[in-house]
Every structure is written in structure tokens, then in C-alpha cells.
PDB file of N, CA, C and O in Angstrom:
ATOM      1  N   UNK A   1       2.431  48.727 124.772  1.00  0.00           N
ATOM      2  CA  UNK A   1       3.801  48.270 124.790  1.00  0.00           C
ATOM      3  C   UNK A   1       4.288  48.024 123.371  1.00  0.00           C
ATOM      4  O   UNK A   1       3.473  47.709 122.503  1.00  0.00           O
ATOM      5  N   UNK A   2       5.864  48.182 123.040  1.00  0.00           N
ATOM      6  CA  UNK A   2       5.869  48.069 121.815  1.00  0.00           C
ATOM      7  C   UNK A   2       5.590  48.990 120.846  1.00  0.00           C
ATOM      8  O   UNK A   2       6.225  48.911 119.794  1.00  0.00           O
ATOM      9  N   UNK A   3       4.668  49.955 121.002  1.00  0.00           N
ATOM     10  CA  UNK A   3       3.682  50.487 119.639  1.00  0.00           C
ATOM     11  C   UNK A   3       2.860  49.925 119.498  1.00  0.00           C
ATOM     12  O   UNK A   3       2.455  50.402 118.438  1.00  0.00           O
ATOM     13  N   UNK A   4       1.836  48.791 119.890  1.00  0.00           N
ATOM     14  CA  UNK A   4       1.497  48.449 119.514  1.00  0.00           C
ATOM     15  C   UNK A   4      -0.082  48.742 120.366  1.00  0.00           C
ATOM     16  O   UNK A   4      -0.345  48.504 121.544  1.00  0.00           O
ATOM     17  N   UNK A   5      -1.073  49.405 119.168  1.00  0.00           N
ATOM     18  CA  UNK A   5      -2.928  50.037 119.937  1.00  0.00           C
ATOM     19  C   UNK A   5      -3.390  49.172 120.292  1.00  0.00           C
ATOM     20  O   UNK A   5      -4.541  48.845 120.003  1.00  0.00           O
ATOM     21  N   UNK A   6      -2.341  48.311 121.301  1.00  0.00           N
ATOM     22  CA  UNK A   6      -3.490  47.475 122.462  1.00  0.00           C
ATOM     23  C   UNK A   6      -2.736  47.991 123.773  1.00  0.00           C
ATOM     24  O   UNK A   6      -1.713  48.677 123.757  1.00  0.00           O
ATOM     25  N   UNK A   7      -3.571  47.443 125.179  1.00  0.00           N
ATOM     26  CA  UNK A   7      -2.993  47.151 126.500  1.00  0.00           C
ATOM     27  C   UNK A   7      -2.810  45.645 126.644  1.00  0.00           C
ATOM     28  O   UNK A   7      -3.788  44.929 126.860  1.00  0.00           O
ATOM     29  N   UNK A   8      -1.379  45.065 126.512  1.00  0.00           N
ATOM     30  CA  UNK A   8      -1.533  44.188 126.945  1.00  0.00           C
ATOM     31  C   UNK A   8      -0.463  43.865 127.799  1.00  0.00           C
ATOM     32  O   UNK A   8       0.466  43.217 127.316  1.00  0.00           O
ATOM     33  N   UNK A   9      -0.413  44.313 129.379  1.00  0.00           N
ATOM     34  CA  UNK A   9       0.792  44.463 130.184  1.00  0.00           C
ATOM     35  C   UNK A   9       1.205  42.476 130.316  1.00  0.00           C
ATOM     36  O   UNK A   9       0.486  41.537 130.657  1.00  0.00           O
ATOM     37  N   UNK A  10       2.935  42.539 129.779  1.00  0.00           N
ATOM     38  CA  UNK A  10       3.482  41.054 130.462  1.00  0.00           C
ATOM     39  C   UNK A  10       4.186  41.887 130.779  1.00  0.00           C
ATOM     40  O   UNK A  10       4.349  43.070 130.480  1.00  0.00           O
ATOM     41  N   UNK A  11       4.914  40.715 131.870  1.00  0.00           N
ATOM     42  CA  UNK A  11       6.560  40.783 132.241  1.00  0.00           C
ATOM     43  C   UNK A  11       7.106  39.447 131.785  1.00  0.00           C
ATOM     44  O   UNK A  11       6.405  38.448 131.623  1.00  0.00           O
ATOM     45  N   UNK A  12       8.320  39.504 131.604  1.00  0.00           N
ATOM     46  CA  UNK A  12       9.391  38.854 130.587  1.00  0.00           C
ATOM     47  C   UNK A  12      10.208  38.116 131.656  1.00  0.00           C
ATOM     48  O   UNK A  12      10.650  38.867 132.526  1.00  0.00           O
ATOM     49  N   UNK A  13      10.553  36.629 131.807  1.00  0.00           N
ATOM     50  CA  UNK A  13      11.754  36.152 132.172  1.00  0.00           C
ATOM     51  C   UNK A  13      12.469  35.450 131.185  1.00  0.00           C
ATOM     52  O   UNK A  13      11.861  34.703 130.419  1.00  0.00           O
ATOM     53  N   UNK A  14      13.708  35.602 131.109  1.00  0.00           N
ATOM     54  CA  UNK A  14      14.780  34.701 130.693  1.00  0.00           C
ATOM     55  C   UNK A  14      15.301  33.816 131.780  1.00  0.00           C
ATOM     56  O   UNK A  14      15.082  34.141 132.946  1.00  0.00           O
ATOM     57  N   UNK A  15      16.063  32.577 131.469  1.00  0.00           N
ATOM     58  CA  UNK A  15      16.806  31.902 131.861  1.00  0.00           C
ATOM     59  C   UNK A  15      18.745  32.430 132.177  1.00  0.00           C
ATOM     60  O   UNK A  15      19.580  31.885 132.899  1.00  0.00           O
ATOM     61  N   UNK A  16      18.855  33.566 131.355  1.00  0.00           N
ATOM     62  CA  UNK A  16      20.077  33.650 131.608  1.00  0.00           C
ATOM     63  C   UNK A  16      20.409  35.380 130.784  1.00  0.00           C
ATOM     64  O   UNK A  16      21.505  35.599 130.268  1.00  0.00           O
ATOM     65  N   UNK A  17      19.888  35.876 130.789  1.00  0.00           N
ATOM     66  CA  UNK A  17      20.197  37.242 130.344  1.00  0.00           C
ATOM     67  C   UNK A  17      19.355  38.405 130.280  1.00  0.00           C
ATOM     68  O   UNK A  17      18.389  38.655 129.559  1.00  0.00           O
ATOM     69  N   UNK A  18      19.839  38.967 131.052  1.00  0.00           N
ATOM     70  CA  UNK A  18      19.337  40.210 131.283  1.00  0.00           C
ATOM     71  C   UNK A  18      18.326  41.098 130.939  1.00  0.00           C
ATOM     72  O   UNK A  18      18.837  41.501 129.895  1.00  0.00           O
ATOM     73  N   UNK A  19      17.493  41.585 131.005  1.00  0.00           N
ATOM     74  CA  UNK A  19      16.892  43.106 130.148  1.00  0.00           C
ATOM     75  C   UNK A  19      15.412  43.599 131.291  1.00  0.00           C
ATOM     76  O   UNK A  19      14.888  42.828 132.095  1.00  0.00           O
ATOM     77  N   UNK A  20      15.095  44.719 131.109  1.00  0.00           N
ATOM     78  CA  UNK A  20      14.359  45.462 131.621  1.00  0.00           C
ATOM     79  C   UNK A  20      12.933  44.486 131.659  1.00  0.00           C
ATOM     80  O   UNK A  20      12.189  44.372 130.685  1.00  0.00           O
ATOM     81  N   UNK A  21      12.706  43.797 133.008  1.00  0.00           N
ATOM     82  CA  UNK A  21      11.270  43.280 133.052  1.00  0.00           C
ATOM     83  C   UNK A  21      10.325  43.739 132.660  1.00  0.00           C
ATOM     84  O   UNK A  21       9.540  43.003 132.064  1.00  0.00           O
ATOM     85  N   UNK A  22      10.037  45.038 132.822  1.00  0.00           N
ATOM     86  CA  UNK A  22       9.154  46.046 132.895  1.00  0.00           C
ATOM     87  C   UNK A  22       9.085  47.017 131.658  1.00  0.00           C
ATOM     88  O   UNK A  22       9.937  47.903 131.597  1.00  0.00           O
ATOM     89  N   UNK A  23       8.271  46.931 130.808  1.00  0.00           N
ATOM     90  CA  UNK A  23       8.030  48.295 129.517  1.00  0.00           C
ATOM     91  C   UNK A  23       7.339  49.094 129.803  1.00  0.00           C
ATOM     92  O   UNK A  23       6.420  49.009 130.617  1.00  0.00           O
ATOM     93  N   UNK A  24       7.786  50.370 128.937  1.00  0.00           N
ATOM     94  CA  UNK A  24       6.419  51.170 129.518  1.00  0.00           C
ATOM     95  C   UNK A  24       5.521  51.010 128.906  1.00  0.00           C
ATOM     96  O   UNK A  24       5.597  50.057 128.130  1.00  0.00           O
ATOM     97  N   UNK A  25       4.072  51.906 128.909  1.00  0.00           N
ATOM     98  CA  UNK A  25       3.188  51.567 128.262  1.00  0.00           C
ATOM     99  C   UNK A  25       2.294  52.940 127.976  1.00  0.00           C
ATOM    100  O   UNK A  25       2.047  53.704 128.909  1.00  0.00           O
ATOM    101  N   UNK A  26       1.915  53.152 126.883  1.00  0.00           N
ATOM    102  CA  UNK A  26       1.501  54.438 126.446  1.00  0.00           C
ATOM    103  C   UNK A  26      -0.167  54.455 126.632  1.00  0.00           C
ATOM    104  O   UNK A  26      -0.867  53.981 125.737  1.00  0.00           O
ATOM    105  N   UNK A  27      -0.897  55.152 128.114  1.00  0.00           N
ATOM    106  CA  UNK A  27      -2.252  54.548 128.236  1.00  0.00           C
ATOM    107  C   UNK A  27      -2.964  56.084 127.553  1.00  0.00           C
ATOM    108  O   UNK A  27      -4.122  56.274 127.926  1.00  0.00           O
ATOM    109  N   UNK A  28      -2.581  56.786 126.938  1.00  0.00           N
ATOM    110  CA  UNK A  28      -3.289  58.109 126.649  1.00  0.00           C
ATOM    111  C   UNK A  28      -4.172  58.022 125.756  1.00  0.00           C
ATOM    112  O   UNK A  28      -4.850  59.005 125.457  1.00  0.00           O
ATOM    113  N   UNK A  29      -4.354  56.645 125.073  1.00  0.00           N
ATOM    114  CA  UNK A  29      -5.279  56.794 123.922  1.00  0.00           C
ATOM    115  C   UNK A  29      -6.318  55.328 124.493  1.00  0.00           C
ATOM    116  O   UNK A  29      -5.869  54.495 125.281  1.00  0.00           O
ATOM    117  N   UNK A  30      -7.249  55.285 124.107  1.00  0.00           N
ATOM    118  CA  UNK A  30      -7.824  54.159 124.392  1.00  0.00           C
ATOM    119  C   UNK A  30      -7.600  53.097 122.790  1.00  0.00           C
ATOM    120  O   UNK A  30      -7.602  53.430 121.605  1.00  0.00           O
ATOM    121  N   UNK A  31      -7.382  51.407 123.640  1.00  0.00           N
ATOM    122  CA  UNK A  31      -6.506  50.754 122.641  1.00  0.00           C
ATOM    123  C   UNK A  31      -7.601  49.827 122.401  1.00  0.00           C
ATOM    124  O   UNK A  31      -8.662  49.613 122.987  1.00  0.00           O
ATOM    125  N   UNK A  32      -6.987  49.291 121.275  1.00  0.00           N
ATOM    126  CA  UNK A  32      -8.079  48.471 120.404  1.00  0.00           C
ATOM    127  C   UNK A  32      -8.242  46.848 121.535  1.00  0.00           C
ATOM    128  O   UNK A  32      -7.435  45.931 121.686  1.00  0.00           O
ATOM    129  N   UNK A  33      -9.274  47.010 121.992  1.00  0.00           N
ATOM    130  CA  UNK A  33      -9.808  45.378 122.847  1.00  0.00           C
ATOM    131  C   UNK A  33      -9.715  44.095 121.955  1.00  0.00           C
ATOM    132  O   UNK A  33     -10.336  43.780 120.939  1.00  0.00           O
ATOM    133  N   UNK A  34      -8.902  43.567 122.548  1.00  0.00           N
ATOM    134  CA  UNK A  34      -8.773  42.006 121.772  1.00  0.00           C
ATOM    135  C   UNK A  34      -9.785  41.187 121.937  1.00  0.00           C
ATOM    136  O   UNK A  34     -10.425  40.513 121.129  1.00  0.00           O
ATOM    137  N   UNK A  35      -9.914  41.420 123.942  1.00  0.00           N
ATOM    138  CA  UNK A  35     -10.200  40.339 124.091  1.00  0.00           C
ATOM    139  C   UNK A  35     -12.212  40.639 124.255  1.00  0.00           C
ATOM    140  O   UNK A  35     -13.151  39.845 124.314  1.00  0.00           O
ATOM    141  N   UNK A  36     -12.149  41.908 124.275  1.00  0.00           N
ATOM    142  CA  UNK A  36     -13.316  42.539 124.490  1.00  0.00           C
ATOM    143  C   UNK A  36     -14.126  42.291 125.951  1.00  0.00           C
ATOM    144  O   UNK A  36     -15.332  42.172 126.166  1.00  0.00           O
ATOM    145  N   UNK A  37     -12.768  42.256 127.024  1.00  0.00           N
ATOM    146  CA  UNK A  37     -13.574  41.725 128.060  1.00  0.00           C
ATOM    147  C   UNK A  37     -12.994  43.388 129.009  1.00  0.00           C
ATOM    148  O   UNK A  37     -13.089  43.298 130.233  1.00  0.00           O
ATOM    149  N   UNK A  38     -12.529  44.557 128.538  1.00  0.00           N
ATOM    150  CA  UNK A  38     -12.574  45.537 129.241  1.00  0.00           C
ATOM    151  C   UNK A  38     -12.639  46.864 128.862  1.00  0.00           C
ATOM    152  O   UNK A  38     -12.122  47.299 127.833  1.00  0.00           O
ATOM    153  N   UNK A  39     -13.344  47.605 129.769  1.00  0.00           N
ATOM    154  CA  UNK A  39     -14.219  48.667 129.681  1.00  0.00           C
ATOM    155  C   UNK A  39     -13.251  49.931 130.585  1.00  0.00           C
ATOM    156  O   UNK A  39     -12.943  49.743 131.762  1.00  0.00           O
ATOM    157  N   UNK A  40     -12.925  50.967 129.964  1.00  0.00           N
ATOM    158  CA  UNK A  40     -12.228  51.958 130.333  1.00  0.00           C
ATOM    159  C   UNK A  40     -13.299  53.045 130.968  1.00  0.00           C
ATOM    160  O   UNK A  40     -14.317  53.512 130.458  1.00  0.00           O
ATOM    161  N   UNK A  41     -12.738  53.270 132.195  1.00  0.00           N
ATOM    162  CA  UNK A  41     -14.211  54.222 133.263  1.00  0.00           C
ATOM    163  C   UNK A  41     -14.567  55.191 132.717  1.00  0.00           C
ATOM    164  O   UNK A  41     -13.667  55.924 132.309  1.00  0.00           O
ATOM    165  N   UNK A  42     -15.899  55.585 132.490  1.00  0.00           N
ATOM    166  CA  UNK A  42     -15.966  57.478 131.423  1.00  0.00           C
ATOM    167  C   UNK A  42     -16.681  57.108 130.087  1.00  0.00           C
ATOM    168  O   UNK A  42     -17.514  57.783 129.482  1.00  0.00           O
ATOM    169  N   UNK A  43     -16.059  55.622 129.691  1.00  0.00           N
ATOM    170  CA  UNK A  43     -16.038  55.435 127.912  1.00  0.00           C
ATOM    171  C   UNK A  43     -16.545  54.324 127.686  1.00  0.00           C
ATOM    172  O   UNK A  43     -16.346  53.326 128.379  1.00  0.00           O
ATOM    173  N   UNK A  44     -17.232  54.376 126.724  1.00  0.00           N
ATOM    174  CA  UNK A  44     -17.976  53.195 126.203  1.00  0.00           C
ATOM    175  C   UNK A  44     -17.289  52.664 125.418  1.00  0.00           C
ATOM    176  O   UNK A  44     -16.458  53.295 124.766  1.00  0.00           O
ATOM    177  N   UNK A  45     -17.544  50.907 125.252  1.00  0.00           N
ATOM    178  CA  UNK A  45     -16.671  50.245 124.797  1.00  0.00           C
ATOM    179  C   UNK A  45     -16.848  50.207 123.047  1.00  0.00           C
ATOM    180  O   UNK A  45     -18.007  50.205 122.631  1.00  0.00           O
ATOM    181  N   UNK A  46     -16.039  50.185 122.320  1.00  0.00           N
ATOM    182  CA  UNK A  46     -16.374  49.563 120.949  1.00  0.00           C
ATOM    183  C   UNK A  46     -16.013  48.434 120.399  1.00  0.00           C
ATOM    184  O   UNK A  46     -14.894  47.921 120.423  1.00  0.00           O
ATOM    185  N   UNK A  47     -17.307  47.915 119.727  1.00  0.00           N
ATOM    186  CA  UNK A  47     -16.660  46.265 119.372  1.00  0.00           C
ATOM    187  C   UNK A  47     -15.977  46.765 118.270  1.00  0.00           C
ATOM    188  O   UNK A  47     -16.317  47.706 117.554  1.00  0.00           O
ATOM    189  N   UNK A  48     -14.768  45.909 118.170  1.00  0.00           N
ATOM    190  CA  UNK A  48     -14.035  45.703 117.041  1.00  0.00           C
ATOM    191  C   UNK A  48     -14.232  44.731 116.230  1.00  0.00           C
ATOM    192  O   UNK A  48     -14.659  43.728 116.802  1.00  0.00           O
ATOM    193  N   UNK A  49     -14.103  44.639 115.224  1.00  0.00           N
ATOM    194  CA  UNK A  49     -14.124  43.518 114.032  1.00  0.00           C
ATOM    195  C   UNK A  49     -13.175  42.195 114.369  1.00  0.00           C
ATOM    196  O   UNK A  49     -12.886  42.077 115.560  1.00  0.00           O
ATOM    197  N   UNK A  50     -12.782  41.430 113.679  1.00  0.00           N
ATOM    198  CA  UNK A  50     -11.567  40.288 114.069  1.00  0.00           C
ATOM    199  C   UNK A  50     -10.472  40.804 113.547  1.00  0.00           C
ATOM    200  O   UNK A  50      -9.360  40.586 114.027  1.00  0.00           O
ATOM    201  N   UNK A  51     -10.743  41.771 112.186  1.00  0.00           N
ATOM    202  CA  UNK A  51      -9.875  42.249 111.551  1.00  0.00           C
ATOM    203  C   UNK A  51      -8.856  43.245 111.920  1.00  0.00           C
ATOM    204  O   UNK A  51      -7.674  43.378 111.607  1.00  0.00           O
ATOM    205  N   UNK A  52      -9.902  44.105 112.906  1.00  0.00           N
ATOM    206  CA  UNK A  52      -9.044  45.253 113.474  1.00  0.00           C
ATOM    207  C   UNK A  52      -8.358  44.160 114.520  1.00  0.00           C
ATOM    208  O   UNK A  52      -7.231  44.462 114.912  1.00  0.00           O
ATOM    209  N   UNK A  53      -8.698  43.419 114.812  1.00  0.00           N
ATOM    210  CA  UNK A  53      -7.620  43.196 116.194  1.00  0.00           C
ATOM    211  C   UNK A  53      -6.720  42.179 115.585  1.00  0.00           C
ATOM    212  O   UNK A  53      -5.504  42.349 115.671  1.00  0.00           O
ATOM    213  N   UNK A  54      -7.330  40.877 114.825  1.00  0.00           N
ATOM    214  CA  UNK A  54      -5.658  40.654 113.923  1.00  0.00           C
ATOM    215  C   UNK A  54      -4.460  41.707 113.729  1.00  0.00           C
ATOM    216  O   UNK A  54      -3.271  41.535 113.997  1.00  0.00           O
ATOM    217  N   UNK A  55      -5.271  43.178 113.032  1.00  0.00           N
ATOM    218  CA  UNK A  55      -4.010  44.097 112.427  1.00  0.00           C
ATOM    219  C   UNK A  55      -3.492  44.272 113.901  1.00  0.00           C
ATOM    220  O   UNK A  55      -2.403  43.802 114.229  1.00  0.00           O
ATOM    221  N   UNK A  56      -4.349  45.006 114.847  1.00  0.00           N
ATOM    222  CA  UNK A  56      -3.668  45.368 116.321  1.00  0.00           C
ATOM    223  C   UNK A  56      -2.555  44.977 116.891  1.00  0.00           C
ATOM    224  O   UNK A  56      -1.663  45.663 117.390  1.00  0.00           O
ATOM    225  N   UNK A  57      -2.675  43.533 116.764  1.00  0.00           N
ATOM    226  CA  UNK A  57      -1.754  42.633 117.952  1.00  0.00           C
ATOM    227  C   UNK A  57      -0.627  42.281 116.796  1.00  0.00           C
ATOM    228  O   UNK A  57       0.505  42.060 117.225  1.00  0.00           O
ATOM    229  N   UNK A  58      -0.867  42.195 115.129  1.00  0.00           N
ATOM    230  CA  UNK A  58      -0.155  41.684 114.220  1.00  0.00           C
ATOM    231  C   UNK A  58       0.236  40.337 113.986  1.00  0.00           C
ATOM    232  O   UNK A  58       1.316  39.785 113.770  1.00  0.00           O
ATOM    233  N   UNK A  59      -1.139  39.901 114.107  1.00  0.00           N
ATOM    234  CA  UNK A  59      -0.997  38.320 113.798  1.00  0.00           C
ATOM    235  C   UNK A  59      -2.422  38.203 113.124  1.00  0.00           C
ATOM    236  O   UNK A  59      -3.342  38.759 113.725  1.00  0.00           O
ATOM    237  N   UNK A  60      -2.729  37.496 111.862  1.00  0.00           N
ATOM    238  CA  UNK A  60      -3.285  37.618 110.665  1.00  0.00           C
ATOM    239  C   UNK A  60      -3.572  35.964 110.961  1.00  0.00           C
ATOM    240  O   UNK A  60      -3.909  35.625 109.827  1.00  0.00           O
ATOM    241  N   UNK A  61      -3.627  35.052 111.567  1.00  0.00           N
ATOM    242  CA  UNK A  61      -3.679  33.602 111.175  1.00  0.00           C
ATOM    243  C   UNK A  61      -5.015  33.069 112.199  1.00  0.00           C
ATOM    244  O   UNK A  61      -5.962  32.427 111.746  1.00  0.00           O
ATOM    245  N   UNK A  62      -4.894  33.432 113.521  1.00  0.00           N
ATOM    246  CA  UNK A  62      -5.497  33.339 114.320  1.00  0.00           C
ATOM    247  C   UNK A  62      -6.980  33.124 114.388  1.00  0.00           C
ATOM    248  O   UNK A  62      -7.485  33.920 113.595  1.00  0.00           O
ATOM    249  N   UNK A  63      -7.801  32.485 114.914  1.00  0.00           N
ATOM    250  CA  UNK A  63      -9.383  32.983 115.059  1.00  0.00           C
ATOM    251  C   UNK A  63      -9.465  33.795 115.958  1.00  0.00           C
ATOM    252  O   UNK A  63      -8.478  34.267 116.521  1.00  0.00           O
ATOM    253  N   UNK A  64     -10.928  34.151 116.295  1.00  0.00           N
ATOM    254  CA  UNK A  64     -11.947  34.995 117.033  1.00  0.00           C
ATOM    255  C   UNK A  64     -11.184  35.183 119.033  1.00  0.00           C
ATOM    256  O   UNK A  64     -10.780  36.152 119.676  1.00  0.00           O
ATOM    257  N   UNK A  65     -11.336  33.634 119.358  1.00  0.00           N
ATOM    258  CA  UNK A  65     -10.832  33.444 120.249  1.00  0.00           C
ATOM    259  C   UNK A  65      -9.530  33.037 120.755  1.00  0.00           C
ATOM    260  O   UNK A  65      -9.159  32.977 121.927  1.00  0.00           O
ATOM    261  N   UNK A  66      -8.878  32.759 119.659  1.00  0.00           N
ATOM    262  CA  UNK A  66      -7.567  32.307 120.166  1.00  0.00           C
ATOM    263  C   UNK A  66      -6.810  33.866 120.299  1.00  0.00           C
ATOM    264  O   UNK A  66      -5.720  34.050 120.841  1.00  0.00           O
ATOM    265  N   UNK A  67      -7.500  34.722 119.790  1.00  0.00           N
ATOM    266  CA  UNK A  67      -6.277  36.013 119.939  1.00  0.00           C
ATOM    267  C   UNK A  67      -6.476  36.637 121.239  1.00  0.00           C
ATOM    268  O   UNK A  67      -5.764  37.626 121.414  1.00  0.00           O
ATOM    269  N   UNK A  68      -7.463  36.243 122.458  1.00  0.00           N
ATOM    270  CA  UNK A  68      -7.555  36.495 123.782  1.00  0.00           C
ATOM    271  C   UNK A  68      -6.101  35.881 124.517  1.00  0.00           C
ATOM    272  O   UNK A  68      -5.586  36.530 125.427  1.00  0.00           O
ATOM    273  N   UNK A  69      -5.597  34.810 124.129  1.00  0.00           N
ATOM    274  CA  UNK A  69      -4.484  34.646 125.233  1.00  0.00           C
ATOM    275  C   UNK A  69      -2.834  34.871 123.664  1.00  0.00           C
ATOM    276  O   UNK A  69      -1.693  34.480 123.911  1.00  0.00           O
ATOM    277  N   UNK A  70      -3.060  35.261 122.856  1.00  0.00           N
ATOM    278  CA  UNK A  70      -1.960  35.184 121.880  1.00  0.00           C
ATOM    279  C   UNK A  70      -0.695  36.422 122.295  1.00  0.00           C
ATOM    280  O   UNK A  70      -0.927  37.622 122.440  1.00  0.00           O
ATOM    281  N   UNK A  71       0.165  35.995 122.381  1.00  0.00           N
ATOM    282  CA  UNK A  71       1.338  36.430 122.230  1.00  0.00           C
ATOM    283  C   UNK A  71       1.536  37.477 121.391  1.00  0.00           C
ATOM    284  O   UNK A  71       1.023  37.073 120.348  1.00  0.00           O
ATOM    285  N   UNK A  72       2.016  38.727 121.156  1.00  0.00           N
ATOM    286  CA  UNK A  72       2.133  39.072 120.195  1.00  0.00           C
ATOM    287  C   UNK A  72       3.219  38.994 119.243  1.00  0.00           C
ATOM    288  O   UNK A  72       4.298  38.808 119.806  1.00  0.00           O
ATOM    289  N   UNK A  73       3.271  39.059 118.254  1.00  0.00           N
ATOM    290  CA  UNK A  73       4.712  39.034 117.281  1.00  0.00           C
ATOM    291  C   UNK A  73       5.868  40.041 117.723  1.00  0.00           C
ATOM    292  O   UNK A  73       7.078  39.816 117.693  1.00  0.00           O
ATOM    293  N   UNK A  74       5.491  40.714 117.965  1.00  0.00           N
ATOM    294  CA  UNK A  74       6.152  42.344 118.355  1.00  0.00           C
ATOM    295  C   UNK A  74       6.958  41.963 119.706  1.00  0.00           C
ATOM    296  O   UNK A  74       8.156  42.231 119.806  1.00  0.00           O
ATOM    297  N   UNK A  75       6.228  41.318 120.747  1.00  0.00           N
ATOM    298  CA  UNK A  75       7.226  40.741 122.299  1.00  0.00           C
ATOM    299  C   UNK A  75       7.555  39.801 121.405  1.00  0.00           C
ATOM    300  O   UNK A  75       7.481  40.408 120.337  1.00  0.00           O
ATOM    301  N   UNK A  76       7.891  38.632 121.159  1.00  0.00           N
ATOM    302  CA  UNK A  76       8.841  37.876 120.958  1.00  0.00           C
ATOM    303  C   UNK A  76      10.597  38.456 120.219  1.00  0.00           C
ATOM    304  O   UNK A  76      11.759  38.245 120.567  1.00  0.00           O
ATOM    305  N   UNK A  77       9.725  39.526 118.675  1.00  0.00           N
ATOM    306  CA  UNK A  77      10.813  40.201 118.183  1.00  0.00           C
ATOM    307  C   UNK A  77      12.207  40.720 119.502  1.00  0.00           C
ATOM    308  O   UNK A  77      13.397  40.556 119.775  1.00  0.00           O
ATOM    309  N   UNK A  78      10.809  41.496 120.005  1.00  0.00           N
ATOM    310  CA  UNK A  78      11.611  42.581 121.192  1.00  0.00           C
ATOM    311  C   UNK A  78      12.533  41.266 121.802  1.00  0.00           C
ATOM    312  O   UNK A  78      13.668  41.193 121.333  1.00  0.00           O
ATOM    313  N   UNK A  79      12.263  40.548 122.494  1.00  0.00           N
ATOM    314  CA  UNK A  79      13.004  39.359 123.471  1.00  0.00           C
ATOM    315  C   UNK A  79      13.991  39.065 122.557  1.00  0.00           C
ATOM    316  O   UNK A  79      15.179  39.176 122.860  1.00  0.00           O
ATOM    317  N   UNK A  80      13.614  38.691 121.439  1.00  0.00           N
ATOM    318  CA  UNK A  80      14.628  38.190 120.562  1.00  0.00           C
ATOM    319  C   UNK A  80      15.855  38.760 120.288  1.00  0.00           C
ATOM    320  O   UNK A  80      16.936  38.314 120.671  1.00  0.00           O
ATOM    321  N   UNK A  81      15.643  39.945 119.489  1.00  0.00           N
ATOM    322  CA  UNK A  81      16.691  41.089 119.517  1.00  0.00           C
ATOM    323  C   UNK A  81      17.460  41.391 120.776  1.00  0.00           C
ATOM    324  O   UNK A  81      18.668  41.401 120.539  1.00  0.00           O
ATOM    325  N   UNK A  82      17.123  41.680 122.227  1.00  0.00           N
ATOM    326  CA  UNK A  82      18.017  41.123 123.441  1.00  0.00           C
ATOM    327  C   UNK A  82      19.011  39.880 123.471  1.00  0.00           C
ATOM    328  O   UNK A  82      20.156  39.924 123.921  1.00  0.00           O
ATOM    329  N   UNK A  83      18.514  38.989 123.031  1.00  0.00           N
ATOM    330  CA  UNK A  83      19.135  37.364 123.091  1.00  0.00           C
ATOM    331  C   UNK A  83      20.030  37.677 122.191  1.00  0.00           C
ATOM    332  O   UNK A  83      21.208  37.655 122.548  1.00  0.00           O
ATOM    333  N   UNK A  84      19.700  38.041 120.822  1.00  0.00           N
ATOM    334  CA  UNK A  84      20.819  38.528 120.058  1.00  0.00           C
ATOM    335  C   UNK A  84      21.876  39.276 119.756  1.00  0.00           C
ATOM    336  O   UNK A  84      22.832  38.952 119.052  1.00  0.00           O
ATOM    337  N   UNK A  85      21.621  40.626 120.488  1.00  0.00           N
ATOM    338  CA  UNK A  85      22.051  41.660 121.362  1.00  0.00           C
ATOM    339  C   UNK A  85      23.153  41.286 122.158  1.00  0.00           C
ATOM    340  O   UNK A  85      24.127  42.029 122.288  1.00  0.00           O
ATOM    341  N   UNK A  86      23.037  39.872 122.850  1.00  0.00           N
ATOM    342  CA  UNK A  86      23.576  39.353 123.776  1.00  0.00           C
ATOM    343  C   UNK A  86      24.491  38.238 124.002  1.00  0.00           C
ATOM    344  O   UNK A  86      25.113  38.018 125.041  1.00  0.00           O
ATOM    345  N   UNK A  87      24.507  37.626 123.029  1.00  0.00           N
ATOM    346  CA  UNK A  87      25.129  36.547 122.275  1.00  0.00           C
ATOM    347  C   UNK A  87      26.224  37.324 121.881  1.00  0.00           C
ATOM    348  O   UNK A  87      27.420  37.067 122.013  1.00  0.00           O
ATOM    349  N   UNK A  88      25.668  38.329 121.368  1.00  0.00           N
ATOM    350  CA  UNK A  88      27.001  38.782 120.285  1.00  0.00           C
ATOM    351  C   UNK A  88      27.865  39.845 121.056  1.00  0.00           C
ATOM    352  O   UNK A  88      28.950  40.212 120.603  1.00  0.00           O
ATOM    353  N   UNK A  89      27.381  40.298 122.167  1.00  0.00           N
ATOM    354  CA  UNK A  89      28.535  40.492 123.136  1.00  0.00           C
ATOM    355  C   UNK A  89      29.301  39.709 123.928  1.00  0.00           C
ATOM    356  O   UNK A  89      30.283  40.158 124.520  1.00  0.00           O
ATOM    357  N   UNK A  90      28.914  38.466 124.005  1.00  0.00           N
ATOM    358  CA  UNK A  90      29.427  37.347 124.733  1.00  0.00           C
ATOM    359  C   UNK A  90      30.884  36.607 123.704  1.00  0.00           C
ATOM    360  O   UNK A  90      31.756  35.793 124.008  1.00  0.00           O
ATOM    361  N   UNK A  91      30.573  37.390 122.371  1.00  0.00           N
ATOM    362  CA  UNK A  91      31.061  36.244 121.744  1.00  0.00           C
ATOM    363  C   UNK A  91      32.322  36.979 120.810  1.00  0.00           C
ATOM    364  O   UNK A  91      33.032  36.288 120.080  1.00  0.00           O
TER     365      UNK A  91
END
């Protein structure tokens, strides 16, 4: 989702404005494991460093484990830019 070489499917609610719940998601490549807890059928898994998956998800601050439930920078942008998007047609 995003661009961004992970799988990490959310869905999105707002309180009051609109946009597509649902992104697509590009599964043709196998994506860098954050959380290292899944295994694609056929393929063996590779551990990643902390480093590759900081760059992955694009958050650089984080430890080892906190980047299993982290948000990424990239969905908030996206949400954000809607809200803003949206405001400024309202207004």
C-alpha cells in the first residue's frame, strides 16, 4: 500500500469525511517482513536487519519491536492530504 515494500493491509475511518476505505495493494513481489511473523507459501522467509525494515515502513526512530504494531508515516501522510483535500473544498 502506498509504495511502500511491505504488506501491511489497514482500513481507514474518519469521523466526518470521506475517502476510499480500501487501497490497493501490489502483492507481486514479496515485501520486506517487519514483523517477521509471516511466511509466503513456495518461499522461504528472509530475516531482515532492523535497518531494512526502519527504511521499509520509513520510520528511523523506532526499536526492534515496536515497529510490529507501528503505523506507517506514509498512511497518516495519505489520510492527511484527504483532510486537507477536504477542508479546502469546504471552505
Amino acid at each position: 500500500m502506498l509504495g511502500l515494500p511491505i504488506w501491511r493491509h489497514r482500513y481507514f475511518e474518519t469521523n466526518g469525511f470521506p475517502f476510499p476505505l480500501v487501497l490497493s495493494c501490489n502483492h507481486s513481489t514479496f515485501p520486506v517482513l517487519i514483523s517477521g511473523t509471516f511466511r509466503r507459501k513456495g518461499q522461504r522467509r528472509r530475516d531482515y536487519t532492523v535497518a531494512e525494515r526502519r527504511a521499509a515502513i520509513g520510520i528511523d526512530w523506532m526499536r526492534d519491536h515496536e515497529l510490529d504494531e507501528a503505523i506507517p508515516p506514509a498512511y497518516t501522510a495519505w489520510i492527511g492530504q484527504r483532510l486537507i483535500s477536504r477542508l479546502q473544498k469546504g471552505s
